[in-house]
TORMAR-327286 format. One record per residue (C-alpha): z, x, y; residue in three letters. Coordinates in steps of 0.2 Angstrom, whole numbers. Layout:
BEGIN
@Z=Z, X=X, Y=Y, rest=ALA
...
REM end
This chain:
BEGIN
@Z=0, X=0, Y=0, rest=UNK
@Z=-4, X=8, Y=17, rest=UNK
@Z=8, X=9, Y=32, rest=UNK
@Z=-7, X=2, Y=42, rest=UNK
@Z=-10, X=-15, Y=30, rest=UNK
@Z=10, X=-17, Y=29, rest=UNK
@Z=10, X=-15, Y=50, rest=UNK
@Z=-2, X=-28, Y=50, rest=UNK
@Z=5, X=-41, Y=37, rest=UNK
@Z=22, X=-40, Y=47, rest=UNK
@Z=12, X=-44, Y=63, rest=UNK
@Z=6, X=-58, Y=56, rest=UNK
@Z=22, X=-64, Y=49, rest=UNK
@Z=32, X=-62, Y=64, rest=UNK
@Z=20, X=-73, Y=76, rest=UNK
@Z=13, X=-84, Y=60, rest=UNK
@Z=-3, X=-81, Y=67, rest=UNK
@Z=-19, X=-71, Y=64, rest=UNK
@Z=-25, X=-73, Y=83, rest=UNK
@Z=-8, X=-66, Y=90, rest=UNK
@Z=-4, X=-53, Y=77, rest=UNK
@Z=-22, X=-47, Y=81, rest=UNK
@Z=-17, X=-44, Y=101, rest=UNK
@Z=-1, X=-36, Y=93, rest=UNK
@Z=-12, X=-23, Y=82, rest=UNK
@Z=-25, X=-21, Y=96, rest=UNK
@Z=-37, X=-28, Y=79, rest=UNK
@Z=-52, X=-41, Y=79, rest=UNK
@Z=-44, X=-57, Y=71, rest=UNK
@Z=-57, X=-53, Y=55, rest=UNK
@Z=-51, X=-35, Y=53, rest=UNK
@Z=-33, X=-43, Y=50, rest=UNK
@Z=-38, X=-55, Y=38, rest=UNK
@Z=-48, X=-42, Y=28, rest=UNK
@Z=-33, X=-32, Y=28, rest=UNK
@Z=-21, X=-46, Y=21, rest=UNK
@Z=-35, X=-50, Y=10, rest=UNK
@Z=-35, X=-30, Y=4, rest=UNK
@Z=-16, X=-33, Y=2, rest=UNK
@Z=-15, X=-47, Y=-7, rest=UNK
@Z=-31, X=-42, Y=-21, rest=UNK
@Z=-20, X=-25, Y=-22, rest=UNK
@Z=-5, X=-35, Y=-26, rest=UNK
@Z=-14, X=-49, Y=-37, rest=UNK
@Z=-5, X=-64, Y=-27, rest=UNK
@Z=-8, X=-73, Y=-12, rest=UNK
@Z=5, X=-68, Y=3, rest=UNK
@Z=1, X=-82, Y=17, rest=UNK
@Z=-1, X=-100, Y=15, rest=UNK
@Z=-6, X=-112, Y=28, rest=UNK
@Z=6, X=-124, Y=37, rest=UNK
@Z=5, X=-138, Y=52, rest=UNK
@Z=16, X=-125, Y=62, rest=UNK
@Z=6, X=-110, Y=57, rest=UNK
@Z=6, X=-98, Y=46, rest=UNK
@Z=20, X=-98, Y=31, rest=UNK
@Z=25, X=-83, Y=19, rest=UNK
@Z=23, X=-88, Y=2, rest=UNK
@Z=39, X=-81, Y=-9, rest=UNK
@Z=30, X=-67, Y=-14, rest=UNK
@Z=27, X=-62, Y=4, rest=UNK
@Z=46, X=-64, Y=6, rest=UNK
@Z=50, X=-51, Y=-5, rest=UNK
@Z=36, X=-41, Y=2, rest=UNK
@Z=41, X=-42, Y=20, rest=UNK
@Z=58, X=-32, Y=16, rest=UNK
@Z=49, X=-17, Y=7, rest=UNK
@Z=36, X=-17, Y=22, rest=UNK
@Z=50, X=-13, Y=32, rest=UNK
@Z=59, X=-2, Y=24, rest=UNK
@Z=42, X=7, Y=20, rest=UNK
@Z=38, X=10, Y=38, rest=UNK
@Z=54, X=13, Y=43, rest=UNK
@Z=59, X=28, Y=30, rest=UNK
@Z=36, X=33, Y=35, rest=UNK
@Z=44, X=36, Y=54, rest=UNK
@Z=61, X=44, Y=47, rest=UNK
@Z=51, X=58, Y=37, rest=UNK
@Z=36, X=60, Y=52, rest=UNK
@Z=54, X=62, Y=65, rest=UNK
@Z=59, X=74, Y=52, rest=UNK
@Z=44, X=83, Y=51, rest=UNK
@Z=42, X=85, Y=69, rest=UNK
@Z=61, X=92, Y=70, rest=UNK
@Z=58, X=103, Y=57, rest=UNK
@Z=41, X=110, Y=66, rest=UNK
@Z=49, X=111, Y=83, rest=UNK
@Z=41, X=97, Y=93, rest=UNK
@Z=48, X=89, Y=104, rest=UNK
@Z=36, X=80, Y=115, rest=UNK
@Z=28, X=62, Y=109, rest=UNK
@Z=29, X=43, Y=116, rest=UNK
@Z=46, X=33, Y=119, rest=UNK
@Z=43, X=15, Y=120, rest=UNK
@Z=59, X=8, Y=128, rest=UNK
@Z=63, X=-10, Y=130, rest=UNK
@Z=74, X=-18, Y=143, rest=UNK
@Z=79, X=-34, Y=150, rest=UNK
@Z=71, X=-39, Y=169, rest=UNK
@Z=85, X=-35, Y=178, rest=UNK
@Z=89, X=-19, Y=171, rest=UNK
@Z=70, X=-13, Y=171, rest=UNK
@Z=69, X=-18, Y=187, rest=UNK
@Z=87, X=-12, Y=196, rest=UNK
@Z=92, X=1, Y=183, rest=UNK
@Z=82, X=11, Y=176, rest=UNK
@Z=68, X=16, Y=188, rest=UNK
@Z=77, X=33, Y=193, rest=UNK
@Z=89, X=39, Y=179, rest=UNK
@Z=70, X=37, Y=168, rest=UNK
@Z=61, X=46, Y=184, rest=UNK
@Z=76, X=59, Y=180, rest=UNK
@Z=74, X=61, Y=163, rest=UNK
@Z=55, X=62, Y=164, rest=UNK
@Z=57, X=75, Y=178, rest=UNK
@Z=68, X=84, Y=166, rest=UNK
@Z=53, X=80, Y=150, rest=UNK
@Z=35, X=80, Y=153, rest=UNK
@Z=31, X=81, Y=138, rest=UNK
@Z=36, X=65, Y=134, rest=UNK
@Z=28, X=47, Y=137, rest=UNK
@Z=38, X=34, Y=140, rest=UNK
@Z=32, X=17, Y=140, rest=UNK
@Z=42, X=0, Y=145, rest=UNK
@Z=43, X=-18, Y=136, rest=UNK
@Z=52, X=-34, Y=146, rest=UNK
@Z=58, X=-48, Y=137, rest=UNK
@Z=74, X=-56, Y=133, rest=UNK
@Z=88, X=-50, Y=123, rest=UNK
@Z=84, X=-59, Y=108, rest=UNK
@Z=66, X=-52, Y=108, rest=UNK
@Z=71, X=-36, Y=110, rest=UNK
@Z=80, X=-35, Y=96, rest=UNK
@Z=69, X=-41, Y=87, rest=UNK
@Z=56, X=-28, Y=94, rest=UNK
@Z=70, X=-15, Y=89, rest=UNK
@Z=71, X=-20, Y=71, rest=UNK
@Z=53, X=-20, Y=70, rest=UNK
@Z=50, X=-3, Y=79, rest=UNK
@Z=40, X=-9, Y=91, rest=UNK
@Z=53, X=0, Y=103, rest=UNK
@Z=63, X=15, Y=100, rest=UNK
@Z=78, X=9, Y=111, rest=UNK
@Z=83, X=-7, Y=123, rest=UNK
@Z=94, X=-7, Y=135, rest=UNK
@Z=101, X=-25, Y=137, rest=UNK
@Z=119, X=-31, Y=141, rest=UNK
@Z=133, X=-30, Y=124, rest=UNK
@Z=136, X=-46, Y=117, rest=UNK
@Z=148, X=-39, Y=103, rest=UNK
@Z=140, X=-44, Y=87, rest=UNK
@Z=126, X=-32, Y=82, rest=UNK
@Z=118, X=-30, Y=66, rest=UNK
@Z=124, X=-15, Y=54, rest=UNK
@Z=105, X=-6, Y=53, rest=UNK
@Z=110, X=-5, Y=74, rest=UNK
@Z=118, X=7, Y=84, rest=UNK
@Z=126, X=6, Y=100, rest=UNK
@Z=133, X=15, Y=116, rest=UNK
@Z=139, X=6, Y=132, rest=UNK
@Z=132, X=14, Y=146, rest=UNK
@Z=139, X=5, Y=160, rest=UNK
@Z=149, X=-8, Y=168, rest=UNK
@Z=142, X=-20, Y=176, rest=UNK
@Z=154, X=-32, Y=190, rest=UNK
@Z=150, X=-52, Y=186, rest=UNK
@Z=150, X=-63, Y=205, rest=UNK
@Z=148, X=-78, Y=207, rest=UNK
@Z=135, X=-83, Y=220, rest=UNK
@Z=133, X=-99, Y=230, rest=UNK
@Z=120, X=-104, Y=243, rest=UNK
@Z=120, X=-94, Y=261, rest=UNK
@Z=135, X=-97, Y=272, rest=UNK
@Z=147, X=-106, Y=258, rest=UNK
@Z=165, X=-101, Y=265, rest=UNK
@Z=179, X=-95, Y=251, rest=UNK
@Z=184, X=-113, Y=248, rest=UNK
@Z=170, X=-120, Y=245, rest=UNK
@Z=171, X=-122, Y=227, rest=UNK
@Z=188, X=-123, Y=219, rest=UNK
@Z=198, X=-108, Y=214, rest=UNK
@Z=202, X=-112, Y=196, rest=UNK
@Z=189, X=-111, Y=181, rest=UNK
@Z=194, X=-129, Y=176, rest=UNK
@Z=188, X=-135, Y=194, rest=UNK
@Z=173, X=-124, Y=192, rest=UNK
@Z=169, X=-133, Y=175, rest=UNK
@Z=162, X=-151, Y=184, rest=UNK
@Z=152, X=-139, Y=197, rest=UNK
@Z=133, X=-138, Y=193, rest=UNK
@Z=128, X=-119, Y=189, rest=UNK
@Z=113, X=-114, Y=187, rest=UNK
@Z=110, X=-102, Y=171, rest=UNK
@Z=97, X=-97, Y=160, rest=UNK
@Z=92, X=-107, Y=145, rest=UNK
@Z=104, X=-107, Y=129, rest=UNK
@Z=102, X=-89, Y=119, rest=UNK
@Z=101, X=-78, Y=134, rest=UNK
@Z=115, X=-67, Y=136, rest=UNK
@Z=116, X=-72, Y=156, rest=UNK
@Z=118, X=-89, Y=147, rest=UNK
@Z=131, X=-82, Y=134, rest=UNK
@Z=142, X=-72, Y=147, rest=UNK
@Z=144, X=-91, Y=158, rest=UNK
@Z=148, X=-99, Y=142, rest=UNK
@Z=158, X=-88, Y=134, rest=UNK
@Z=169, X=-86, Y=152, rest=UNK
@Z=175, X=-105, Y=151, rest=UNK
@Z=177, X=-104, Y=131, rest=UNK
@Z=188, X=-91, Y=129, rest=UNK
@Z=200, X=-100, Y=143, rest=UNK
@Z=199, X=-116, Y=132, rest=UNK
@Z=189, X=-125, Y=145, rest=UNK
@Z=170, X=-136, Y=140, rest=UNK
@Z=157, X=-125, Y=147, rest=UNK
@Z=150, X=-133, Y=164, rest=UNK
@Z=134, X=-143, Y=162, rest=UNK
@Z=118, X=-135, Y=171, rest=UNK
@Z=112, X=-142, Y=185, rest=UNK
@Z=96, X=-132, Y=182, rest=UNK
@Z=91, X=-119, Y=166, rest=UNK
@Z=78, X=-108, Y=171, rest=UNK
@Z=68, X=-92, Y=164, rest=UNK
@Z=75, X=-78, Y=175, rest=UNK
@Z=87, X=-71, Y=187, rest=UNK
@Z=77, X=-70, Y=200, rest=UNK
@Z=73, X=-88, Y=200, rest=UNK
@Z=91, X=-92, Y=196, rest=UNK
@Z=94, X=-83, Y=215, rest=UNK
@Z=82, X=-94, Y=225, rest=UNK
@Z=90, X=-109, Y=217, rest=UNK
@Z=107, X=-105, Y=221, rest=UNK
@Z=98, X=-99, Y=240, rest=UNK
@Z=91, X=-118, Y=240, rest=UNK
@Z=105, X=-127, Y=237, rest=UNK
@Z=103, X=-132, Y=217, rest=UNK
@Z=122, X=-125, Y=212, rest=UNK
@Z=131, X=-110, Y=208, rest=UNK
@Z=129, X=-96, Y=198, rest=UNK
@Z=138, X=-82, Y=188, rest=UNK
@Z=128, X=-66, Y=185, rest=UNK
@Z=128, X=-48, Y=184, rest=UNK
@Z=128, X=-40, Y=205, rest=UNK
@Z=114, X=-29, Y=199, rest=UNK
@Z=103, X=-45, Y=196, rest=UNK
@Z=105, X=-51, Y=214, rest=UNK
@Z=112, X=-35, Y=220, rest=UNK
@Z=98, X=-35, Y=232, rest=UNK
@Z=98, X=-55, Y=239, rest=UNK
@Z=116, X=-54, Y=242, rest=UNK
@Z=111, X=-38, Y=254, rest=UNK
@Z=97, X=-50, Y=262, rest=UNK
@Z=110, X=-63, Y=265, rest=UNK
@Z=101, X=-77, Y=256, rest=UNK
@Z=117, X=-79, Y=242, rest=UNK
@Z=133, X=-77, Y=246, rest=UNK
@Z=146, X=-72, Y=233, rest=UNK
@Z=162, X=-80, Y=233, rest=UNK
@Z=180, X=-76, Y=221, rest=UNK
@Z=177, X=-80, Y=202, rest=UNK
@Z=192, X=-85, Y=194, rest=UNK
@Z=186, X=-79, Y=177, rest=UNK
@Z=196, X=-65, Y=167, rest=UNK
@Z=183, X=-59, Y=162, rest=UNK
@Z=175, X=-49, Y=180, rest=UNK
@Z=162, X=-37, Y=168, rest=UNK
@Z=149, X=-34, Y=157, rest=UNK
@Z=144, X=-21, Y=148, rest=UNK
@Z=129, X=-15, Y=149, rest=UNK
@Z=124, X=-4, Y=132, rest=UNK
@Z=108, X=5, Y=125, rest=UNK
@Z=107, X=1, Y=107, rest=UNK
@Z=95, X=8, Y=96, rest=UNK
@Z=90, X=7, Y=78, rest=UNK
@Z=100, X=19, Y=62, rest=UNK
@Z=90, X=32, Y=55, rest=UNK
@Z=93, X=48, Y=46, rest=UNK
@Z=83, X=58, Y=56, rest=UNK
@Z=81, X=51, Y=74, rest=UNK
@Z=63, X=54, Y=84, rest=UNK
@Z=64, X=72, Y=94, rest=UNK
@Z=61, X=63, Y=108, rest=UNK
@Z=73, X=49, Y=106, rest=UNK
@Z=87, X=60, Y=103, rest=UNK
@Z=82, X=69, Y=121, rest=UNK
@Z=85, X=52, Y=127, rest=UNK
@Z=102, X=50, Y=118, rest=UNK
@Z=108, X=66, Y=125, rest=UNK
@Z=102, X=64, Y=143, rest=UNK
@Z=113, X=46, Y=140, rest=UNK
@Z=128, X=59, Y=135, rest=UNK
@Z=125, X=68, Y=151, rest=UNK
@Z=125, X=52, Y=164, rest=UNK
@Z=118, X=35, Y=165, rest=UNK
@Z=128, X=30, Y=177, rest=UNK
@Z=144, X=29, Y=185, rest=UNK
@Z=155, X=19, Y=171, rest=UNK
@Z=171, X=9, Y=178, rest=UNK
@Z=181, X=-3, Y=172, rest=UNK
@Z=181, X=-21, Y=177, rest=UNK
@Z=198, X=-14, Y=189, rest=UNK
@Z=186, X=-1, Y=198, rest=UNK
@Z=192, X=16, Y=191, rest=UNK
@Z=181, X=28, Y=182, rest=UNK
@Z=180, X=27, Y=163, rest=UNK
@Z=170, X=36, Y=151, rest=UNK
@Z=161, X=24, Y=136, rest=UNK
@Z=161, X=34, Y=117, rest=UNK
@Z=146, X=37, Y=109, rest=UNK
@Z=141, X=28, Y=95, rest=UNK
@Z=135, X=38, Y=78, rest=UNK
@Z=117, X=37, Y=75, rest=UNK
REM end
């Protein structure tokens, strides 16, 4: 079974698709289906069967999809180790990252690190957190940088790079009192948040549940941050996010932040990237440069903290 037919079968079971796994492939939709038909004669069963909602792995292609990846993931393991072993260190990081944080965050400590490795492409994905994990377990990135929920899958690991303070932002010239003081007052205010699944979405939820109160109601749920800002600017409700989201319309003066009762004041941000025996030269660059500084790292009180790495 070749890396590249097992690639493209597990493009097509992830989208349940021929058209979109051949725009994930950078393949002609006929070249994918002539390599899952090579796959499937080579194995003497039929891998795919045809549903209304698209595409379904039969039971034999169950069982395939787990040796395909394990396949392609111990194939990058031996060319990492390879590459170690013959001194290379350049090659091509493709690093994935919320909007927010590719956006406010990472701009200059990756301009740093480049500086520092020219040998060394780096390219960037977008896309929420549960995407990007998904593009992490499928290699599709080396690495994403997206804010720590808690839980993380064993084959991961993890290391909290930052802190990031949580405000609560209302529309321009809301005094102090304008909404109440206590989270059980703030319950039956309309937030704004993202839809249910994203981790902006989780940390608001997760705020009022571990305080014993019902999580507030939306007034609006909407795709990103940045139009979670202009709603909040307009008049639509409240909102609790990281500052770094809408670090710079709280500069502008078209949110205002006001107190949030919450105990929880924080979020962590973290890099989390896949286990492997051998890691990518140019990953473990990356993971060292994150040894030598993301950024500064406090604690929800302010003082200085440093985070502990986690094992690769």
């Amino acid at each position: 079974m070749h890396p590249r037919l097992l690639r493209t079968f597990l493009a097509v079971a992830r989208h349940r698709s021929v058209t979109r796994a051949a725009e994930e492939v950078h393949l002609a939709q006929s070249s994918v289906s002539d390599q899952i038909q090579s796959l499937e004669a080579e194995l003497g069963t039929s891998l795919f069967t045809r549903a209304k909602p698209g595409l379904e792995l039969t039971p034999a292609g169950e069982v395939l999809r787990s040796y395909a990846e394990d396949i392609l993931a111990l194939a990058d393991e031996a060319r990492a180790a390879v590459q170690a072993a013959a001194g290379r260190m350049a090659g091509m990081l493709t690093i994935g990252a919320l909007e927010t944080i590719a956006a406010a965050t990472l701009p200059q400590w990756l301009s740093g690190f480049r500086d520092g490795h020219p040998d060394i492409d780096l390219r960037m994905r977008v896309a929420g957190s549960g995407e990007l994990l998904r593009m992490l377990e499928d290699g599709r990135i080396d690495i994403t940088f997206c804010f720590d929920r808690g839980s993380l899958d064993e084959r991961f690991a993890r290391r909290i790079v930052a802190m990031e303070p949580l405000v609560l932002v209302a529309p321009p010239g809301s005094p102090p009192g304008a909404v109440s003081a206590d989270l059980a007052g703030l319950a039956v205010i309309g937030f704004v948040a993202t839809e249910p699944g994203c981790v902006y979405r989780h940390m608001l939820d997760t705020a009022f549940v571990e305080a014993g109160i019902a999580a507030p109601k939306p007034a609006a749920e909407v795709g990103s941050i940045q139009a979670i800002a202009r709603l909040v600017a307009a008049g639509t409700g409240v909102a609790l996010v990281p500052r770094l989201a809408v670090g710079d319309a709280l500069d502008r003066g078209e949110i205002a932040e006001l107190p949030w009762p919450g105990s929880v004041r924080s979020a962590a941000l973290a890099a989390i990237w896949r286990r492997r025996r051998v890691q990518p030269p140019a990953l473990k660059l990356l993971l060292a440069a994150l040894d030598d500084g993301f950024a500064p790292i406090r604690s929800a009180g302010g003082r200085p903290r440093h985070a502990a790495p986690s094992p690769s």
